[in-house]
C-alpha positions in Angstrom: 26.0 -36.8 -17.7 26.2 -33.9 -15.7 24.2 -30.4 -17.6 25.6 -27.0 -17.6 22.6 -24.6 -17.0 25.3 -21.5 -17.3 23.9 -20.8 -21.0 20.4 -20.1 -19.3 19.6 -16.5 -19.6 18.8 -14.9 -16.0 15.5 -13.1 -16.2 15.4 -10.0 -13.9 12.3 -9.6 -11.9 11.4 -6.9 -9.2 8.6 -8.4 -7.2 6.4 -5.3 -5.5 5.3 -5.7 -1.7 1.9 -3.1 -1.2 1.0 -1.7 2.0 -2.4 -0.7 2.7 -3.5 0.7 -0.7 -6.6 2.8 -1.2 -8.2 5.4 -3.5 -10.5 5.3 -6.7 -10.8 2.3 -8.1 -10.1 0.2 -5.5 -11.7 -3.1 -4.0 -15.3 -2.6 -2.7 -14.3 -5.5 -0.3 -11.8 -3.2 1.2 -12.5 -0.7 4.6 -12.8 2.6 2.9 -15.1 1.7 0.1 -17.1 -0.1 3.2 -17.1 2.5 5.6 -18.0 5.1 3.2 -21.1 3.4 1.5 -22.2 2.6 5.0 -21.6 6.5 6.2 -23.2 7.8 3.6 -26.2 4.7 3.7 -26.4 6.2 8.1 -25.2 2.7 9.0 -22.7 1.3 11.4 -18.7 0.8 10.5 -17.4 -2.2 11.9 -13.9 -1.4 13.7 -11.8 -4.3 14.4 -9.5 -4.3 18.0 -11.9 -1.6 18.8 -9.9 0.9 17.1 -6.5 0.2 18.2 -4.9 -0.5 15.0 -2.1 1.1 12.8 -1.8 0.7 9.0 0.5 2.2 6.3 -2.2 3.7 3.7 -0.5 3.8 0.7 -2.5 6.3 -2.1 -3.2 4.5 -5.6 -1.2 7.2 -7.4 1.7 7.2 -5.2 1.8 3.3 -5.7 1.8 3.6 -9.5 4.6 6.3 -9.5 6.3 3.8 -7.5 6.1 0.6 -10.0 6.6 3.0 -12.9 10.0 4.2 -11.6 10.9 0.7 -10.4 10.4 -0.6 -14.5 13.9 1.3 -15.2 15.6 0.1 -11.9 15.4 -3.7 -12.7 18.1 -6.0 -10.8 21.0 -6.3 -13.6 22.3 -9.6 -15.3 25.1 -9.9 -13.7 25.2 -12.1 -10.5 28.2 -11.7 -8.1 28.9 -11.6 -4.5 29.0 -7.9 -3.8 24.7 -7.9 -4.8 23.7 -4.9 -2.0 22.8 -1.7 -3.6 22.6 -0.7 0.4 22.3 -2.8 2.9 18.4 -2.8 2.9 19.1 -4.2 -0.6 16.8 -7.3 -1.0 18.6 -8.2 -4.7 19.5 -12.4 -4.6 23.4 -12.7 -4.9 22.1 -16.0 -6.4 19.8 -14.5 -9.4 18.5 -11.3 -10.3 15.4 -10.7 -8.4 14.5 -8.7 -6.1 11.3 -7.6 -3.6 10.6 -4.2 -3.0 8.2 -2.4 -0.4 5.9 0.2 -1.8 4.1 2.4 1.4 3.6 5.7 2.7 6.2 4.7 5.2 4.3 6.0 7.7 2.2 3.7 10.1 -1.4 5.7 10.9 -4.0 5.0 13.4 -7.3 3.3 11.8 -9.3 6.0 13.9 -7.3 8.9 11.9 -8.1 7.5 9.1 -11.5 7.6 10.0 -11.8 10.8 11.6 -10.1 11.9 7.9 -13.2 10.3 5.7 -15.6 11.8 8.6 -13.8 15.0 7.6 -14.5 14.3 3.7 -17.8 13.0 3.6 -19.0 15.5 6.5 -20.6 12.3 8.0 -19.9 11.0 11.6 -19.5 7.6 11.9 -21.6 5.3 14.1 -18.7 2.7 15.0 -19.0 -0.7 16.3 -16.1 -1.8 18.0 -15.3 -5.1 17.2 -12.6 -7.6 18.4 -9.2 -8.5 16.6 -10.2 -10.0 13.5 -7.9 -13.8 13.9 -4.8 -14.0 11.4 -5.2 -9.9 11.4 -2.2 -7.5 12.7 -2.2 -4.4 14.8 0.3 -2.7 12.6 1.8 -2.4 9.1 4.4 -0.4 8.2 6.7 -0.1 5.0 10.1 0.3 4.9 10.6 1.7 1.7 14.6 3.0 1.9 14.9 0.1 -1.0 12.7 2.1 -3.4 14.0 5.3 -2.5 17.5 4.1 -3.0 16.8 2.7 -6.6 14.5 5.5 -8.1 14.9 8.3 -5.9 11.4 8.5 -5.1 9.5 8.4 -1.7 5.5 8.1 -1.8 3.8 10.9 0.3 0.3 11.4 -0.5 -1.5 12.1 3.2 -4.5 10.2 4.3 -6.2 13.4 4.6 -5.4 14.2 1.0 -6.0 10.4 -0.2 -9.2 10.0 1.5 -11.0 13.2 0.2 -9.6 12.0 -3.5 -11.3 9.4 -2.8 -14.6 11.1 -1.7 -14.6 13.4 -4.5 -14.6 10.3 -6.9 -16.9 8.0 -4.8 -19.7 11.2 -4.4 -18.9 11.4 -8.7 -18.8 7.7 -9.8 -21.8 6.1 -8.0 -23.8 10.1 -8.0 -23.9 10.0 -4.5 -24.4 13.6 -3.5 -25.2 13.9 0.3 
């Protein structure tokens, strides 16, 4: 006996791809929380590919305006053939789902970013270059046409900008005033 599954309501998901996020808040596992305790504690920074890498630092704010905007742009119920919003459209034509990237769509050096928290914390940092960490990647980047199509909206906060946010909270949550 052969089943119909037609009568089978379509749930419509957006699934949310994150680039490089940082700022208050964040995981104490993660390189800017690291670097700046150790900074700020005179001790080394460990800087993988000695340096030579590029990520797309996404801001925590700019990533919550992004997933805020993208709750009224879900993928619709109907399914059909003709399923691109543009052509960077990621929509199924089989269900209604989609992934979308959420970045500064911007790809920065890791020493900018680190001259940038030197800048903030008004510490140098003592740097010890390290090799490629394996299963690590010189570069991310986000494309993020996708979300700008659907809501309009592109994320711009500067790592200059992000990182001394971050400062400002790090120096007032843990009382760390150097």
């Amino acid at each position: 006996m052969a089943h119909s599954y037609s009568h089978i309501y379509r749930l419509p998901i957006t699934m949310f791809r994150f680039f490089t996020v940082y700022g208050p808040w964040g995981r104490p596992d993660m390189a800017l929380f690291k670097f700046t305790k150790a900074m700020l504690e005179n001790r080394e920074i460990d800087v993988y590919n000695k340096g030579q890498m590029r990520r797309d630092f996404t801001y925590i704010d700019d990533l919550v305006t992004g997933i805020e905007l993208l709750i009224s742009a879900n993928p619709n119920y109907v399914v059909d053939t003709d399923h691109l919003v543009s052509r960077n459209d990621s929509k199924s034509p089989v269900a209604p789902f989609r992934v979308v990237n959420i970045g500064n769509s911007s790809s920065e050096k890791l020493m900018d970013y680190i001259k940038a928290l030197e800048k903030a914390l008004g510490v140098k940092a003592k740097k010890n270059y390290m090799p490629m960490q394996p299963g690590d990647v010189v570069a991310t980047w986000a494309d993020t046409q996708l979300l700008e199509t659907l809501t309009g909206y592109r994320p711009a906060t500067d790592i200059h900008t992000g990182v001394k946010r971050f400062v400002d909270w790090y120096r007032d949550f843990y009382k760390f005033n150097v």
